[in-house]
N, C-alpha and C positions, 0 to 999 in steps of 0.2 A: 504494500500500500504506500504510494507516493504523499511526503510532506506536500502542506498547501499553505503556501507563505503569501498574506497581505503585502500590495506592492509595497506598501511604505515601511515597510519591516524587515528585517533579515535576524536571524538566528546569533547573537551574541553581540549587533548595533546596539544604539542608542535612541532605537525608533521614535518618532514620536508618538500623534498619536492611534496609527495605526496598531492591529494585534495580529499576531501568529496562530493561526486557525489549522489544524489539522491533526494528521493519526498516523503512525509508524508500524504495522503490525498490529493495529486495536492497542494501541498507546495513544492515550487522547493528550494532545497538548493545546491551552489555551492561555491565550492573554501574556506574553512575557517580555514585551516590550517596555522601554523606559528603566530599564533595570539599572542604568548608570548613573537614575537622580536621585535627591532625596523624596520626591514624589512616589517613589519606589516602585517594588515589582507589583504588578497586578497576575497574580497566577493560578492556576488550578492545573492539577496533573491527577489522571485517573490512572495507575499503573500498576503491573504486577509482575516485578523483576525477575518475583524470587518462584516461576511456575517452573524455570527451565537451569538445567546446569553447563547447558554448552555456553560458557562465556566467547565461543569465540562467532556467536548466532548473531547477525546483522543487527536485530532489531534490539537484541541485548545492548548491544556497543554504543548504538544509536541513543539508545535511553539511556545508558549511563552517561553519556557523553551531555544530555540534557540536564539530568539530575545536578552533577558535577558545574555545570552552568548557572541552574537556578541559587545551587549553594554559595557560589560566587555572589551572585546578585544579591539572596538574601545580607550576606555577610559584608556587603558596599553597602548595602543600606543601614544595617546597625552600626558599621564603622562612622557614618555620617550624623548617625544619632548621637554618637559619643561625643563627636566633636564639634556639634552643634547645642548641645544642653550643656546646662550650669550645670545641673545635678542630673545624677543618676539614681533610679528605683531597680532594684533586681529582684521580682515578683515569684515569691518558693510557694510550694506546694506543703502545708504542716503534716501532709500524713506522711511525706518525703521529704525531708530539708535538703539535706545532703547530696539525695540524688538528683534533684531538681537545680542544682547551684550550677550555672555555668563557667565555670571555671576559666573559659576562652576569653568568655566576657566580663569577667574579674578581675584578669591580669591587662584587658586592656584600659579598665577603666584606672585601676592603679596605674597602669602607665601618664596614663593622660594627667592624673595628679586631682582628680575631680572626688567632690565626696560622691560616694555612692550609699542608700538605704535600705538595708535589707526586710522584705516586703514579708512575711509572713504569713500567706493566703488560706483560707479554708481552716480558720483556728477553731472553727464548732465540730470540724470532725475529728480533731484527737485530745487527747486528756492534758490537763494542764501543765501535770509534771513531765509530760514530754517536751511542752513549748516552755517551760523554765531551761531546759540540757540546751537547746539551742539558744538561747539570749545569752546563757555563760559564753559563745563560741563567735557569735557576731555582733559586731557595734559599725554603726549604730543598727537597730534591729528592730519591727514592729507589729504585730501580730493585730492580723484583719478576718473581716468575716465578709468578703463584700457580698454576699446574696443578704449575711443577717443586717447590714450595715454597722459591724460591730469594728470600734479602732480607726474608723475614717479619721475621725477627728483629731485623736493625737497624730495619726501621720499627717495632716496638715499642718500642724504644729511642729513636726519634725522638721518640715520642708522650711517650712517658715525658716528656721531657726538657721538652716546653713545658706540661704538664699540672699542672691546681693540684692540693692538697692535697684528698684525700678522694676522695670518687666521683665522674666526669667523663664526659662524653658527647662522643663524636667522630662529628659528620654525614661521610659517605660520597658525594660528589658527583660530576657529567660527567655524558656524552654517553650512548645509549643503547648497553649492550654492550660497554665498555667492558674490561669484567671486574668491576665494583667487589663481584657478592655474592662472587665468587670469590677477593679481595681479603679480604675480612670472613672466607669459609671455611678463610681461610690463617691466617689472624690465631686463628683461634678451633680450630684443629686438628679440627674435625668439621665436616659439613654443616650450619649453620645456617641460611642464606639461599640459597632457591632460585635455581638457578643454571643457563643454556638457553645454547645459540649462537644464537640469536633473539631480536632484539634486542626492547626493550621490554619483558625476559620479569619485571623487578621489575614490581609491580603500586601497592604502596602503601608506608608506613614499616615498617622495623620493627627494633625494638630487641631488639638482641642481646649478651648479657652475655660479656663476653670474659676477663674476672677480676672480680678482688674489685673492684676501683675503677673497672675500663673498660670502659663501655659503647658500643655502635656504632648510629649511625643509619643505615639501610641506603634508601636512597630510588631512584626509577625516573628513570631518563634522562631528560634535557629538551634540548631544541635551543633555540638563542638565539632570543630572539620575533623572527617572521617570518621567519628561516631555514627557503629549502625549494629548499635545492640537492640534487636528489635524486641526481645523480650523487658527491657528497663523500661524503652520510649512505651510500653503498652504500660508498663505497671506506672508509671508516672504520668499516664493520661494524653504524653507527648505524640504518640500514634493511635487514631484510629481504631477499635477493635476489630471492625468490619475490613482493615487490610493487612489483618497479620496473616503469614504464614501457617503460623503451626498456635490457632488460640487452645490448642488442649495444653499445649506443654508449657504456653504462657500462663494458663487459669493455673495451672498445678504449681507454679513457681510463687502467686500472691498467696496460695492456699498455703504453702511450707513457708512463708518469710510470717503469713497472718491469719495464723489456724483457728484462732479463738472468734476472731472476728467475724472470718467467715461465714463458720461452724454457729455462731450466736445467729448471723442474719437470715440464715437462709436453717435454721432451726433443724441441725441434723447433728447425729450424733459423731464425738470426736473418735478419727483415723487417725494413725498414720502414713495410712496411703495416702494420698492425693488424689488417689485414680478413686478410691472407694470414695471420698468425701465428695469426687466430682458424679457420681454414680446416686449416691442419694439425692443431690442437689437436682439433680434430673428428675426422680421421682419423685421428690417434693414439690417442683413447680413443674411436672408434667411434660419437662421437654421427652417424648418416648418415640422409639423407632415402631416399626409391627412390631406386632406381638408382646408390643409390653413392654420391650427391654429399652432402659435406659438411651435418651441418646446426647451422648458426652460431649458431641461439637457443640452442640446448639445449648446445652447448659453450661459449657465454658464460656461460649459468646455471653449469653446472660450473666456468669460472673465478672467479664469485662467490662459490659457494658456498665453495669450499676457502680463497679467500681470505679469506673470511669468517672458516672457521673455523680459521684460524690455520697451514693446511698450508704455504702457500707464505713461506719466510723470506723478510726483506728484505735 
């Protein structure tokens, strides 16, 4: 299947504002022009690298060779963020701190010599004394709830507090899905930054007026270059659960890091299998093949999913 390129566009320009329209194999690519401004990437990619193991298959090369591009793009536009805002926000996930901390984007904002704030999102799903172990390890540090609107208002107050004199811009950084439009939506009391349980759903910048002096750079998820641990990006919401690979062997890895959790939510009795806890979790909520029997994909996708979307506390 032949690419079908907008005349005003070409595959790694600086189009303007033409879009790249077409499919590689039933690889959809849309929108990925302007990648070079801070107006950013506008993109969506339906793909599924990981069907085949001949790396040296046409359409493989093709799409990696895209992917490897977008990542570029995305990572010209956060770099622009950094060096366009006063301050930095780096928006964590509380049931994950650790694994949600972009470390790529740490060391550049430390370079840059700029304060950054570490954003501590979805603090109504885990217990207190777990967000006490992480306040000892980051400063400055602040622990939000933006669905509950809980904490908005001392991070306002935090900003306030390193923020110069006059009008000022605050970049919005992390992982994909993190929460951070929902961050920005808390901060600014109405819907301003669209906001999905699907991860990757920011698409490009965008600046959002918060008061008189504070503006917000709202920017799309990035994974540290050559990060592609597809089992982590599921458990930390960063991918999709609807485009992994292998969701049994991901459901089975949240179910051993968070047995009590799981086993309390979906009210089944505790294994040490994985494969048995994902077996009841099937005939508790009726995902069944014929004849009765359990069936594992579609009640792993259901563990994802909810995990995903925030149902299961930690």
């Amino acid at each position: 299947m032949s690419c079908i390129y907008d005349s005003e566009c070409s595959l790694g320009g600086n189009g303007g504002a033409g879009s790249f329209v077409g499919a590689i194999d039933g690889i959809e690519i849309h929108d990925i022009c302007g990648a070079g401004s801070l107006a950013g990437v506008v993109y969506r990619i339906s793909i599924d690298l990981f069907n085949t193991n001949d790396t040296n298959d046409t359409s493989f090369i093709k799409a990696t060779l895209l992917i490897r591009y977008m990542t570029g793009s995305f990572w010209r536009v956060v770099n622009s963020v950094i060096e366009d805002a006063d301050i930095l926000l780096e928006v964590l996930d509380a049931r994950l701190v650790n694994e949600t901390r972009n470390k790529e984007i740490e060391e550049k904002v430390l370079r840059s010599g700029k304060v950054m704030i570490y954003v501590i999102n979805k603090c109504d799903l885990v217990e207190k004394k777990d967000l006490e172990k992480a306040k000892r390890k980051l400063r400055p540090c602040l622990f939000v709830s933006a669905t509950e609107r809980l904490g908005t208002g001392l991070l306002r107050k935090e900003i306030m507090k390193h923020a110069p004199k006059g009008k000022f811009k605050v970049g919005v950084l992390g992982y994909p899905n993190t929460g951070k439009s929902s961050v920005i939506n808390a901060l600014k009391g109405r819907a301003s930054a669209s906001t999905a349980s699907i991860s990757g759903h920011t698409k490009g910048v965008q600046l959002i007026k918060i008061s008189q002096y504070m503006y917000l750079l709202d920017t799309p998820g990035v994974f540290p270059y050559r990060e592609d641990d597809q089992t982590k990006h599921a458990i930390i919401a960063a991918r999709t659960f609807s485009n992994l690979k292998d969701p049994e062997g991901t459901a089975m890895e949240i179910i051993l890091a968070f047995p009590e959790q799981i086993e309390s939510y979906y009210e089944v009795e505790h294994s040490e299998d994985p494969e048995e806890v994902l077996e009841s979790i099937a005939l508790h909520i009726r995902k069944l093949r014929k004849g009765g029997l359990p069936d594992i994909n579609a009640a792993a996708r259901s563990v994802l999913r909810d995990w995903q979307e925030g149902k299961i506390k930690k």
